[in-house]
N, C-alpha and C positions, 0 to 999 in steps of 0.2 A: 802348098797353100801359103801365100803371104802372110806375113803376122796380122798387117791390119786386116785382114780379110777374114781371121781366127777369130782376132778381138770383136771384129764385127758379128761373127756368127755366134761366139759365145755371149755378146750382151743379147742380141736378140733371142738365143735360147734359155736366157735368167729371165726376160721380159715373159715369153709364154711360159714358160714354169711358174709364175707371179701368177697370170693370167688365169691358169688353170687352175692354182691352185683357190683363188678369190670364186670360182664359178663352184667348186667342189665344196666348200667352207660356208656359201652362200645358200648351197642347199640342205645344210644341216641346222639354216637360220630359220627354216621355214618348221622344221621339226623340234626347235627349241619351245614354243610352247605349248604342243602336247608331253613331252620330258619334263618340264618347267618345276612340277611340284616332285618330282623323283631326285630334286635335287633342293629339300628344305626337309626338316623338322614336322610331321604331320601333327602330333601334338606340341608344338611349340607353344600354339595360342590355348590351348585348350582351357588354362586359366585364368587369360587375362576378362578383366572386365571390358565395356563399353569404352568406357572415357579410356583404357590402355591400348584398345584395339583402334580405337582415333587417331592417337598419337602416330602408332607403329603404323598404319595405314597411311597418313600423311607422310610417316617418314620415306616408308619406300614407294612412296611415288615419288616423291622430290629425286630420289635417289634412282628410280629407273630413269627418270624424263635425262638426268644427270649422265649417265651411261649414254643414254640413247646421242645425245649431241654429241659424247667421247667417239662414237662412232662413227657417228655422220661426219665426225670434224676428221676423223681417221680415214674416211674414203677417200675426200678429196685430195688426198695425196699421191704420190705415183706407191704401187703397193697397198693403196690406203686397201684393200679389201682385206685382204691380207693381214696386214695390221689391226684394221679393225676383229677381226676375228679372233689374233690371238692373243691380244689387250683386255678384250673384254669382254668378250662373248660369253664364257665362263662366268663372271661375275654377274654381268645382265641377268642371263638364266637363271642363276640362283634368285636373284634380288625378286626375279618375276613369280617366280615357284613360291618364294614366300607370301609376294602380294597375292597373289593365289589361294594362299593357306589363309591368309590373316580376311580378304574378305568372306569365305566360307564360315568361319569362326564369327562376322559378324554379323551375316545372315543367320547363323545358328541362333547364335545368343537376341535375334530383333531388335539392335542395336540404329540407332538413328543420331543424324548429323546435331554436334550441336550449335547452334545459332550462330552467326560471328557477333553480335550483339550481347548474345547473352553469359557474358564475361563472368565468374564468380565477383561478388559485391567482397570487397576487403574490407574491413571497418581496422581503426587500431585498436589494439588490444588497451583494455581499460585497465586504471589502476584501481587497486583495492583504495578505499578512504581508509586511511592511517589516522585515528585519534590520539592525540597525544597523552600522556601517561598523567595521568591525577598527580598533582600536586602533593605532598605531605606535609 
C-alpha cells in the first residue's frame, strides 16, 4: 500500500472514529436530564430562603444558557460533537441537576418572582443630632 494511500485511509478512519463517537455521546445527551438531579446536592437548597433561591435560580440559568452556547459554538467545529461533549457535558448536567433542585425548593417554599421594579428603597443612614456640651 502506498504511504499516501495509508495516510489517506488513516485520516478517514480518525474522521469516522470522530463520527461515531459524537453519535454515541449524543445519545447520552438525551439521557442527561433524567440523571440531571443525581448529580447535585438534594439538600442543598433546603435552607435557603425565597430572596436566596432567586439569586441561585437566576444564577444558574445565566450559567446553563452559558454552557448551552459553549456547545453549540463546540459543534460547529470539525470534532465539535465530540468536543462538545467532553468540554462540557459534565458540567451542563450538574448546573441542570442543580436548577432542578433549586426550583423544587421554590415550589416547596411558594416562593414568587420579585418585581423588577420593586427594588429595596435605600434611604442614607441618619446622623444622631450631637448637642454640644454645656458651657461652664
Amino acid at each position: 500500500m502506498p504511504a499516501s494511500l495509508s495516510l489517506s485511509f488513516r485520516a478517514c478512519c480518525a474522521v469516522a472514529a470522530l463520527v461515531a463517537a459524537g453519535f454515541v455521546l449524543s445519545g447520552c445527551a438525551g439521557m442527561s436530564e433524567t440523571i440531571a438531579p443525581a448529580f447535585a446536592d438534594p439538600a442543598k437548597y433546603e435552607l435557603y430562603d425565597c430572596k436566596q433561591l432567586e439569586a441561585e435560580r437566576k444564577s444558574l440559568a445565566t450559567r446553563t444558557a452559558e454552557l448551552q452556547r459553549l456547545m453549540d459554538k463546540a459543534e460547529t467545529g470539525a470534532g465539535g460533537a465530540v468536543v462538545s461533549e467532553l468540554a462540557y457535558r459534565n458540567d451542563y448536567v450538574a448546573v441542570r441537576g442543580q436548577a432542578q433542585l433549586a426550583d423544587e425548593a421554590w415550589r416547596r417554599n411558594r416562593c414568587r418572582e420579585t418585581p423588577p421594579n420593586a427594588a429595596p428603597a435605600t434611604t442614607a443612614p441618619q446622623r444622631p443630632d450631637i448637642k454640644p456640651a454645656p458651657k461652664r
